[in-house]
C-alpha positions in Angstrom: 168.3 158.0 76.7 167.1 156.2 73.7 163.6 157.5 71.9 161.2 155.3 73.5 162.3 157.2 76.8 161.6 160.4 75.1 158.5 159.9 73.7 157.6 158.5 77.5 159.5 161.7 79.1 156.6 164.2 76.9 154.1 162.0 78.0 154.9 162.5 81.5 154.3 166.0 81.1 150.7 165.4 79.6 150.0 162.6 82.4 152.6 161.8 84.6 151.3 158.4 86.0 150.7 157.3 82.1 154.3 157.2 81.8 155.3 155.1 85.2 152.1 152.9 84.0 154.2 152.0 80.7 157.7 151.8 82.6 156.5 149.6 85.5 152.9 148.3 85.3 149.5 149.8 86.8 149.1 147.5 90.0 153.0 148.5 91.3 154.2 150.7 93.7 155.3 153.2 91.7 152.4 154.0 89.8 150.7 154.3 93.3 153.6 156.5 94.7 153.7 158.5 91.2 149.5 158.8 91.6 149.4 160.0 95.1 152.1 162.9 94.0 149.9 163.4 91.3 147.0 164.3 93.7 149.4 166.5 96.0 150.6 168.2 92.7 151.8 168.2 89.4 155.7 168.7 89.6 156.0 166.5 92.3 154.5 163.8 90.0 155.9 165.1 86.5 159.4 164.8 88.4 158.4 161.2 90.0 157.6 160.3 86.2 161.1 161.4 85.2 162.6 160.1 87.5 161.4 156.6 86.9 161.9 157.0 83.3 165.5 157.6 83.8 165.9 154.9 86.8 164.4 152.1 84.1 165.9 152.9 80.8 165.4 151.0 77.5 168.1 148.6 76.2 170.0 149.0 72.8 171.4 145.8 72.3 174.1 145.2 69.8 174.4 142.8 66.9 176.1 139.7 67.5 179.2 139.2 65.3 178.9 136.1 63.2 174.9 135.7 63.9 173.1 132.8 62.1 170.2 134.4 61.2 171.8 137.5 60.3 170.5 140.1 62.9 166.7 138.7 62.6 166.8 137.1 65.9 168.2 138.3 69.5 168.4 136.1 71.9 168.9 138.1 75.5 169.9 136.1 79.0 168.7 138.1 81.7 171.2 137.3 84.3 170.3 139.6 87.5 170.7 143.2 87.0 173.1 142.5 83.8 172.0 141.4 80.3 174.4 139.1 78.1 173.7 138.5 74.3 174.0 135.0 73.7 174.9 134.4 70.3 173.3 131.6 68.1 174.8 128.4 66.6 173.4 127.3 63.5 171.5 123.8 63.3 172.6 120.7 61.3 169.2 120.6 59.0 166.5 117.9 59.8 164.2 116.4 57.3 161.6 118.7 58.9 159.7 120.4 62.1 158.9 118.4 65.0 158.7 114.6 65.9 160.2 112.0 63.8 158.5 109.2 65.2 156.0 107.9 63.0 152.1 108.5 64.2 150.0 105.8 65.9 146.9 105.1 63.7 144.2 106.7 64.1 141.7 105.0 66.6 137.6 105.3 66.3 134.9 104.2 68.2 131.7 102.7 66.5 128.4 103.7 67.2 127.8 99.7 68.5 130.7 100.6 70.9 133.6 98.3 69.3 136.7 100.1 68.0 138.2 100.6 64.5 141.7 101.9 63.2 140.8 102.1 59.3 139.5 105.5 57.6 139.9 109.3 59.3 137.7 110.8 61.3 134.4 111.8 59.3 134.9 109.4 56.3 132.1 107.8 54.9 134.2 104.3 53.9 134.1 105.8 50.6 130.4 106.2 49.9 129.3 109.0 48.1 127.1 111.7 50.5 123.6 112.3 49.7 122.4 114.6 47.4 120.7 117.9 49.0 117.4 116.3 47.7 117.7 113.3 49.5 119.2 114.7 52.4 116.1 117.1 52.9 113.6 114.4 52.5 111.1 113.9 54.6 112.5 117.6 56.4 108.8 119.4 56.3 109.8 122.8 57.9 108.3 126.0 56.4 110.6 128.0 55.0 109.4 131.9 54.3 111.4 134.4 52.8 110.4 137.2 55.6 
């Protein structure tokens, strides 16, 4: 038994269906079977609880001899009931993260409905904006300091 399991098996005695909760989900079987041995008693559940506990352990897993990234990644296959450490290969490096296809244009409708490719989304066409004077001209709301 590694800690986690533990920590879970003192828990159990506290609550017991806290611990099957943690092991194998609320909405399972066992957390109803561990519940309803709950309501006929408290050893019959506390031994459910350690029971499961003991029936799902947690895995150590080992480092992988000659690991890329040095033991900051695992990489697990979960084949059935066994679990096989696959080890890394390094990479040959790339110029950088994702695509290297170069990006379409970007595409933007006009307010007359034709379409454009030149400027970003939101520019101006170089303009400058509007001063907060001008932009508030003709704005006649009453503004109180309530």
């Amino acid at each position: 038994m590694c800690t986690p399991d533990i920590f879970l098996g003192l828990i159990a005695i506290l609550f017991p269906p806290l611990a099957v909760w943690v092991k194998c989900g609320i909405c399972s079987a066992d957390s109803l079977i561990n519940i309803c041995l709950c309501m006929l008693g408290f050893i019959p559940g506390l031994l459910h609880a350690w029971y499961i506990i003991a029936k799902f352990p947690e895995h150590d897993y080992d480092s992988i001899p000659n690991d890329a990234e040095s033991g900051r990644i695992t990489y697990v296959i979960v084949d059935g009931n066994r679990r096989v450490a696959k080890p890394t290969r390094p990479q040959a490096p790339s110029g950088g993260y994702g695509t290297t296809a170069p990006m379409a244009p970007p595409l933007h409708q006009n307010q007359n409905g034709t379409w454009n490719n030149n400027g970003a989304e939101g520019s101006s066409g170089g303009a400058v904006p509007p001063t907060y004077a001008e932009a508030v001209k003709g704005d006649n709301k009453i503004q109180t300091r309530d």
